[in-house]
N, CA, C and O atoms as a DFTB+ gen file, in Angstrom:
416 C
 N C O
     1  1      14.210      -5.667      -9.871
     2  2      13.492      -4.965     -10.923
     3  2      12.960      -3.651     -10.345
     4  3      12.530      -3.672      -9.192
     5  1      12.949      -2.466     -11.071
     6  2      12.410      -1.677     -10.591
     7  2      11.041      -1.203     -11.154
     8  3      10.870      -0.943     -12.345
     9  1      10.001      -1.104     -10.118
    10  2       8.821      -0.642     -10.675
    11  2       8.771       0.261     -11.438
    12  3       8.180       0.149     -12.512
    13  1       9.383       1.372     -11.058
    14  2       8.960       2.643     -11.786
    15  2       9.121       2.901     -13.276
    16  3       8.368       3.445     -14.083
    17  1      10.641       2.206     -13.435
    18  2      11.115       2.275     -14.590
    19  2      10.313       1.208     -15.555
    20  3      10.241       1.532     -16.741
    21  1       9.727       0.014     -15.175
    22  2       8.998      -0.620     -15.793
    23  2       7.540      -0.499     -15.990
    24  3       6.928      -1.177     -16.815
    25  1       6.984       0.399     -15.198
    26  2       5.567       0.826     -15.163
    27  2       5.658       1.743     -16.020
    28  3       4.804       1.644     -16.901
    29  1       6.731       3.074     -16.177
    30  2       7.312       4.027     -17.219
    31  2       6.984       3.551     -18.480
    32  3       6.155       3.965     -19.290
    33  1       8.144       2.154     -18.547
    34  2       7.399       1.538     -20.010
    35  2       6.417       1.580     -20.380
    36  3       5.955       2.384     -21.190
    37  1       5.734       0.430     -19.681
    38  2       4.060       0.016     -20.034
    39  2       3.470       1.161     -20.158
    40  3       2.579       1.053     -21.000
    41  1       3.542       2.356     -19.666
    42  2       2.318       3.388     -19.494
    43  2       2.989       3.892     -21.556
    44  3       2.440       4.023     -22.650
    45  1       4.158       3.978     -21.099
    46  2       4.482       4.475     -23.021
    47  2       4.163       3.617     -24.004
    48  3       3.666       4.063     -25.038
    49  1       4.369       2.395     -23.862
    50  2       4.145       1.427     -24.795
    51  2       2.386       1.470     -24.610
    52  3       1.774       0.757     -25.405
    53  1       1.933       1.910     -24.059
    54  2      -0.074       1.982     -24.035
    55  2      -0.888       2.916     -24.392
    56  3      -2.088       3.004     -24.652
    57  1       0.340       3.846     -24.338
    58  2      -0.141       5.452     -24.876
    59  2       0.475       5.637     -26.176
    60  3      -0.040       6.477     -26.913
    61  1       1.456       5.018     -26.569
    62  2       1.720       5.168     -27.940
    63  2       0.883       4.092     -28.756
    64  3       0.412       4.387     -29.855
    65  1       0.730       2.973     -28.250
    66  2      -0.524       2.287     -28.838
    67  2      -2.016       1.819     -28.046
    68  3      -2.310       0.691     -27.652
    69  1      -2.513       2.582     -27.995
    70  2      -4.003       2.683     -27.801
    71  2      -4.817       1.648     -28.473
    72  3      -4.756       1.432     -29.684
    73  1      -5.521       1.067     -27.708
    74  2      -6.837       0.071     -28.366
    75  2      -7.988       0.766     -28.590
    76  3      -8.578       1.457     -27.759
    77  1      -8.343       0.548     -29.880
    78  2      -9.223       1.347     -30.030
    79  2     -10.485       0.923     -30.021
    80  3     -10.725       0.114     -30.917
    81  1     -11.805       1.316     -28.980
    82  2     -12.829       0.572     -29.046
    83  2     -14.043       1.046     -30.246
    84  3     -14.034       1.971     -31.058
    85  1     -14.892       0.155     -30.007
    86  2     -15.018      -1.406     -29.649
    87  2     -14.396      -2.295     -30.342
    88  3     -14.427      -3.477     -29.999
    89  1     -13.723      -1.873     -31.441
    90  2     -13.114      -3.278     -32.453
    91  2     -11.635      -3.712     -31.882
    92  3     -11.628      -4.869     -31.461
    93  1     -10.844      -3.273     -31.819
    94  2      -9.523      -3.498     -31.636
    95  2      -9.397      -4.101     -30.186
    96  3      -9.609      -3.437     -29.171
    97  1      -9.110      -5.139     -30.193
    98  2      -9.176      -5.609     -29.121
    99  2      -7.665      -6.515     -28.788
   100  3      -7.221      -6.565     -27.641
   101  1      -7.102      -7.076     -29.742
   102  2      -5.550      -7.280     -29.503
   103  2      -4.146      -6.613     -28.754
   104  3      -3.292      -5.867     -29.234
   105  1      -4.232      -7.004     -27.832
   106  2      -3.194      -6.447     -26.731
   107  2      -1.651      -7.059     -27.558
   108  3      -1.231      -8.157     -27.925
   109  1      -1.211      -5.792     -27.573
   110  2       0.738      -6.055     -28.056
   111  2       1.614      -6.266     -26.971
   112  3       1.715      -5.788     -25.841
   113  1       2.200      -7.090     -27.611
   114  2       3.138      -8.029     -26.294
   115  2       3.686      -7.082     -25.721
   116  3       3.856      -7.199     -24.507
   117  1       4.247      -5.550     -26.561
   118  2       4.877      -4.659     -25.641
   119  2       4.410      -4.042     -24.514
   120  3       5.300      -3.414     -23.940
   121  1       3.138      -3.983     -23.888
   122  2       1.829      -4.425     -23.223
   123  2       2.262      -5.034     -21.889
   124  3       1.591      -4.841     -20.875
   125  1       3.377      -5.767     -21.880
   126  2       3.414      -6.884     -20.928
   127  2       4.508      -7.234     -20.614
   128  3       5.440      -6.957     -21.369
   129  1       4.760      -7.996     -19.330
   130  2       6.308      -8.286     -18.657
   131  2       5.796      -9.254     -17.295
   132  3       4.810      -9.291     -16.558
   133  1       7.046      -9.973     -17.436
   134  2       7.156     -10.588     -16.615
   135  2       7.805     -10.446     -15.550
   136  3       8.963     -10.142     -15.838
   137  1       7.568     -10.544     -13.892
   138  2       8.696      -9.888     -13.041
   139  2       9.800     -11.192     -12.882
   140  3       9.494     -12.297     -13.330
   141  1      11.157     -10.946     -12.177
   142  2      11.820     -12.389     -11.884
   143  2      10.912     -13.599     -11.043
   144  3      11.122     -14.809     -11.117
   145  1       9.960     -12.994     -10.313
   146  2       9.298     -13.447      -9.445
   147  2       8.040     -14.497      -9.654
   148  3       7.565     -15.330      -8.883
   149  1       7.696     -14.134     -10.980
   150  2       6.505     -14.695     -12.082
   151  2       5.190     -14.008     -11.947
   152  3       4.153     -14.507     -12.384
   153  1       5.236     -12.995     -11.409
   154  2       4.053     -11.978     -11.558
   155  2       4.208     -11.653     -12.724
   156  3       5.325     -11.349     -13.142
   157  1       3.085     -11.646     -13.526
   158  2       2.459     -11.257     -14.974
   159  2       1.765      -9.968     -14.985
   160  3       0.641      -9.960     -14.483
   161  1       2.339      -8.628     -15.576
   162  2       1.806      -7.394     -15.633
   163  2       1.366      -7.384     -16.935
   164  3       2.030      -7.800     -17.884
   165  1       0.067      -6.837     -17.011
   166  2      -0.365      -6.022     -18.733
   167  2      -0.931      -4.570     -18.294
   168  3      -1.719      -4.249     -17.405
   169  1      -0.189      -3.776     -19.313
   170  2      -1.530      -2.348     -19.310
   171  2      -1.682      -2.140     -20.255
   172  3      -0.769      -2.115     -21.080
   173  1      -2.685      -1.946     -20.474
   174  2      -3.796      -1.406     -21.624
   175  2      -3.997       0.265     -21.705
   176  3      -3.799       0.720     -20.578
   177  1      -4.319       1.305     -22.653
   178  2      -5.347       2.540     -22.463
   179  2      -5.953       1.813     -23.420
   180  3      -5.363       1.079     -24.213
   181  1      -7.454       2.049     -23.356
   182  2      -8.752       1.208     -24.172
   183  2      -9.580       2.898     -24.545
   184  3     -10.269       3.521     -23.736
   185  1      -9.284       3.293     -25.838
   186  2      -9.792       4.798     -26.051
   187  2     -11.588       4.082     -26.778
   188  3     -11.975       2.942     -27.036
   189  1     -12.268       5.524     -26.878
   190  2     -13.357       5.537     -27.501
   191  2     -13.441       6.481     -27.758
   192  3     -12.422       7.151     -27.593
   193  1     -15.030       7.400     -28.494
   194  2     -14.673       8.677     -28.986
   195  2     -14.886       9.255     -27.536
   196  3     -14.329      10.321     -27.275
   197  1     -15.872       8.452     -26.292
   198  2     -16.254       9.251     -25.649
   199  2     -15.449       9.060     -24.064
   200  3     -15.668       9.680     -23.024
   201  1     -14.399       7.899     -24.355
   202  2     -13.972       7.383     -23.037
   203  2     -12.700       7.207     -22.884
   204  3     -12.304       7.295     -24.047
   205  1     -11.503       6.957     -22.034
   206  2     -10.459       6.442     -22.098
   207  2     -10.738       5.484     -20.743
   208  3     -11.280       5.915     -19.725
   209  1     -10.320       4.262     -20.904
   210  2     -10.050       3.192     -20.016
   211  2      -8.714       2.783     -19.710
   212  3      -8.262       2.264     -20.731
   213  1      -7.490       2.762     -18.381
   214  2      -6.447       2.418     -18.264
   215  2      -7.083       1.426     -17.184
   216  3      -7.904       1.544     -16.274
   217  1      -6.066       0.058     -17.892
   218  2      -6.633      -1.656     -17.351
   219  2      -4.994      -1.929     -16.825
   220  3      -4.052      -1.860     -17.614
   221  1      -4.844      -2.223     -15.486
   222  2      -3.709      -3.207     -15.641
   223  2      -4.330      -4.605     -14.934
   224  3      -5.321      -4.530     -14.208
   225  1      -3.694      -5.826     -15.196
   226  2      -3.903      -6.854     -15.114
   227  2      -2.694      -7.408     -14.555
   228  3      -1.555      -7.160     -14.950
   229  1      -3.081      -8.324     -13.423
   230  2      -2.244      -8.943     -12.678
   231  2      -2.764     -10.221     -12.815
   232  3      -3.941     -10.559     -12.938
   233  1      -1.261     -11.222     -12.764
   234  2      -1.687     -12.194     -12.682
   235  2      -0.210     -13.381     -12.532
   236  3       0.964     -13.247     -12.874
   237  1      -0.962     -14.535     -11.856
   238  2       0.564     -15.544     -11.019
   239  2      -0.275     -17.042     -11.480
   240  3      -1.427     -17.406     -11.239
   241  1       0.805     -17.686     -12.214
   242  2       0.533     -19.583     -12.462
   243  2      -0.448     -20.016     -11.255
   244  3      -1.582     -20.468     -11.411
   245  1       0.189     -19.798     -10.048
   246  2       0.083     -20.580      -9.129
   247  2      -1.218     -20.024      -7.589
   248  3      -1.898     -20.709      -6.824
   249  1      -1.033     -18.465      -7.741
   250  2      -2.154     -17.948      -7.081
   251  2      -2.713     -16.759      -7.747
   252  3      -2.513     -16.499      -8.933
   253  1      -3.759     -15.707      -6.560
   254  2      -3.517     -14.608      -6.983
   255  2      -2.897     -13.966      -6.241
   256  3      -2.739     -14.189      -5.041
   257  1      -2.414     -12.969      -6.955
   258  2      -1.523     -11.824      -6.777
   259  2      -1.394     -11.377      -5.195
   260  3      -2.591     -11.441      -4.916
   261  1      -0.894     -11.057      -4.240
   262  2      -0.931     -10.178      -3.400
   263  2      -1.376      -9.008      -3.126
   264  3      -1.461      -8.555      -4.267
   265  1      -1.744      -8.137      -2.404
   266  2      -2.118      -6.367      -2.333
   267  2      -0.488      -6.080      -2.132
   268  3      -0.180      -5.030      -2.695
   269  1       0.303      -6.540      -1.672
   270  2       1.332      -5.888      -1.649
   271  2       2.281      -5.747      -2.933
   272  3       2.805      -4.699      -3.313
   273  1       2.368      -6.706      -3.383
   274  2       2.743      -7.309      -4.620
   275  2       2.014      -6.363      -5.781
   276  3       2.827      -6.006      -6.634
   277  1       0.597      -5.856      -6.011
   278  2       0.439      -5.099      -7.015
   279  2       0.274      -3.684      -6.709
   280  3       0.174      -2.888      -7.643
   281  1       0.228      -3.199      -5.239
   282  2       0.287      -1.905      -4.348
   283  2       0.945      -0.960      -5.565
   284  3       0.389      -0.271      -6.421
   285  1       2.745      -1.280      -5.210
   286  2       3.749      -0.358      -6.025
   287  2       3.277      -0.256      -7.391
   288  3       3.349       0.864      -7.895
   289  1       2.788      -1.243      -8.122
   290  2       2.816      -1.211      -9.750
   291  2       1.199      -0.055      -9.735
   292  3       1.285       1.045     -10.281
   293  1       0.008      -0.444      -9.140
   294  2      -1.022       0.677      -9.307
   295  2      -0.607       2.007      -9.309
   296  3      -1.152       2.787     -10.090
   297  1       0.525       2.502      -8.341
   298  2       0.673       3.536      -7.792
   299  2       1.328       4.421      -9.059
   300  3       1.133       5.591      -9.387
   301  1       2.356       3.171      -9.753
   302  2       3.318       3.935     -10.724
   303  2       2.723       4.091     -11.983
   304  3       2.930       5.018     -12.765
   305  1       1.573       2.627     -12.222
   306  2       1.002       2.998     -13.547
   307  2      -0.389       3.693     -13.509
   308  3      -1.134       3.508     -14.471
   309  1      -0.710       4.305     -12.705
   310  2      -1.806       4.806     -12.789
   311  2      -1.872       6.025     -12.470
   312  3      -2.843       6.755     -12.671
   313  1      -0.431       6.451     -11.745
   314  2      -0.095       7.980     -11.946
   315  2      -0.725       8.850     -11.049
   316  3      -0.868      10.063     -11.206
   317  1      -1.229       7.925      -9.757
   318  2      -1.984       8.401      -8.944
   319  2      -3.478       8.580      -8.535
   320  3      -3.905       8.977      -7.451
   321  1      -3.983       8.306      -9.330
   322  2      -5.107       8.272      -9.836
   323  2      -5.956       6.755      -9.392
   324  3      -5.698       5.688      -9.950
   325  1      -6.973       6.898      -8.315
   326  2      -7.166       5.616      -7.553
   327  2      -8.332       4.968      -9.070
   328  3      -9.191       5.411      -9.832
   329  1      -7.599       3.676      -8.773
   330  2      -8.142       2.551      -9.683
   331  2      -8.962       1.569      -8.623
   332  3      -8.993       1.317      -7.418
   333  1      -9.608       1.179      -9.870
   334  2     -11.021       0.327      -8.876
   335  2     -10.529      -1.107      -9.608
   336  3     -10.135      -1.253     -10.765
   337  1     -10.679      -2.081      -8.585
   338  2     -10.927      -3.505      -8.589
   339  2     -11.756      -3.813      -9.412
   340  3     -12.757      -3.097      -9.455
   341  1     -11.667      -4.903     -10.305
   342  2     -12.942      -5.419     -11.502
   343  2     -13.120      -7.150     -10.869
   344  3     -12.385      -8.132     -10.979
   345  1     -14.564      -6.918     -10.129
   346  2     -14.889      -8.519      -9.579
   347  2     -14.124      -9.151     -10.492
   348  3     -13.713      -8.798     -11.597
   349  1     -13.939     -10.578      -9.583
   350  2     -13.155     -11.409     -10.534
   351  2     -13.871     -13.166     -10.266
   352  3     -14.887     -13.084      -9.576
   353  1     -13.590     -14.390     -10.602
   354  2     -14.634     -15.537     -10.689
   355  2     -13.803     -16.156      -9.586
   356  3     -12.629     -16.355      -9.898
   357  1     -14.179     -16.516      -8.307
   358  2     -13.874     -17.690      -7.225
   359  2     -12.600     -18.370      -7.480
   360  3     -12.933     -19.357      -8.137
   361  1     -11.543     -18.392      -7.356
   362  2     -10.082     -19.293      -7.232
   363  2      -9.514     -18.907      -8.824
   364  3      -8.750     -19.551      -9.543
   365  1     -10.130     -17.736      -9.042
   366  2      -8.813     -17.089     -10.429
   367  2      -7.768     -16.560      -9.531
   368  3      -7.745     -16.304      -8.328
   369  1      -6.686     -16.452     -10.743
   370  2      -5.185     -15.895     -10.247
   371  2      -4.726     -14.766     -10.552
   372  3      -3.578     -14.329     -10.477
   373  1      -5.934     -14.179     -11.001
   374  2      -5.636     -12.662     -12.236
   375  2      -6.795     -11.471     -10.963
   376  3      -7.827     -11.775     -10.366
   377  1      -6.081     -10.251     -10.979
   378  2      -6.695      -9.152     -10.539
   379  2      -6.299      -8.157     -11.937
   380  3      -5.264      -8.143     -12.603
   381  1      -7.705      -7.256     -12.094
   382  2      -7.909      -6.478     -12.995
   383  2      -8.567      -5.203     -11.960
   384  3      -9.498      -5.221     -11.155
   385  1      -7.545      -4.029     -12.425
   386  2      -8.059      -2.964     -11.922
   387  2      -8.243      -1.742     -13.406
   388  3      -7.737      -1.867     -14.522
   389  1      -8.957      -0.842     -12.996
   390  2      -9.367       0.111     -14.187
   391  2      -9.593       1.411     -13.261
   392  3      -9.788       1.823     -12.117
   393  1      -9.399       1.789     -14.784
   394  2      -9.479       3.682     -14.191
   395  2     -10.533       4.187     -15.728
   396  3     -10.348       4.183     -16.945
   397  1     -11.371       4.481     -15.035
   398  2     -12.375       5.332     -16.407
   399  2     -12.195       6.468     -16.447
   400  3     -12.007       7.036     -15.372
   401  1     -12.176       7.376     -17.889
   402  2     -11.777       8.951     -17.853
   403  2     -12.779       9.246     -18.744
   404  3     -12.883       8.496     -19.715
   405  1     -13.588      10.229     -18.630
   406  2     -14.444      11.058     -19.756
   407  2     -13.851      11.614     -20.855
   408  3     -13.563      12.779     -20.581
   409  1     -13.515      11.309     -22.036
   410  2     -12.662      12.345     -22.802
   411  2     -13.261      13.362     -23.105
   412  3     -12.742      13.694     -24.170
   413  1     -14.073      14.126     -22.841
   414  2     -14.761      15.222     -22.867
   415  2     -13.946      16.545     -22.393
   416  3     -14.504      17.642     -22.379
């Protein structure tokens, strides 16, 4: 699989549909993919009048994720732009990173 071309997606499929806060909160399956491997990708942009939020979410049945394993996908869906870690609860399998933007 190639990252780029699949991070490509997600970033279009998130920018052509935007969640709009605070109400809209339903993530579209186009949102999401599975690798052959069973890593679970979602990205989100989460707009407001005053904010944009880009979320991707990692996540594996059986553990969590690797740093190496979600390294390439931050790099491609976030466009460079360093994303921060969102604490997560003791023996979850999901990493959530975010990028906050001022729309100002």
């Amino acid at each position: 699989m190639d990252i780029a071309t699949e991070a490509a997606r997600l970033r279009a499929a998130a920018e052509a549909k935007p969640m709009r806060l605070p109400i809209n909160r339903k993530v579209d399956e186009s949102h999401h993919l599975v690798t052959p491997d069973g890593l679970s990708v979602w990205f989100t942009i989460q707009v407001s009048p005053h904010s944009r939020i880009r979320e991707a979410i990692f996540e594996r049945a059986d553990r969590t994720p690797a740093e190496e394993e979600v390294r390439g996908w931050l790099e491609q869906l976030f466009d460079g732009a360093t994303a921060t870690e969102a604490p997560t609860f003791p023996g979850s399998t999901t990493r959530r990173f975010e990028v906050f933007e001022n729309a100002s």
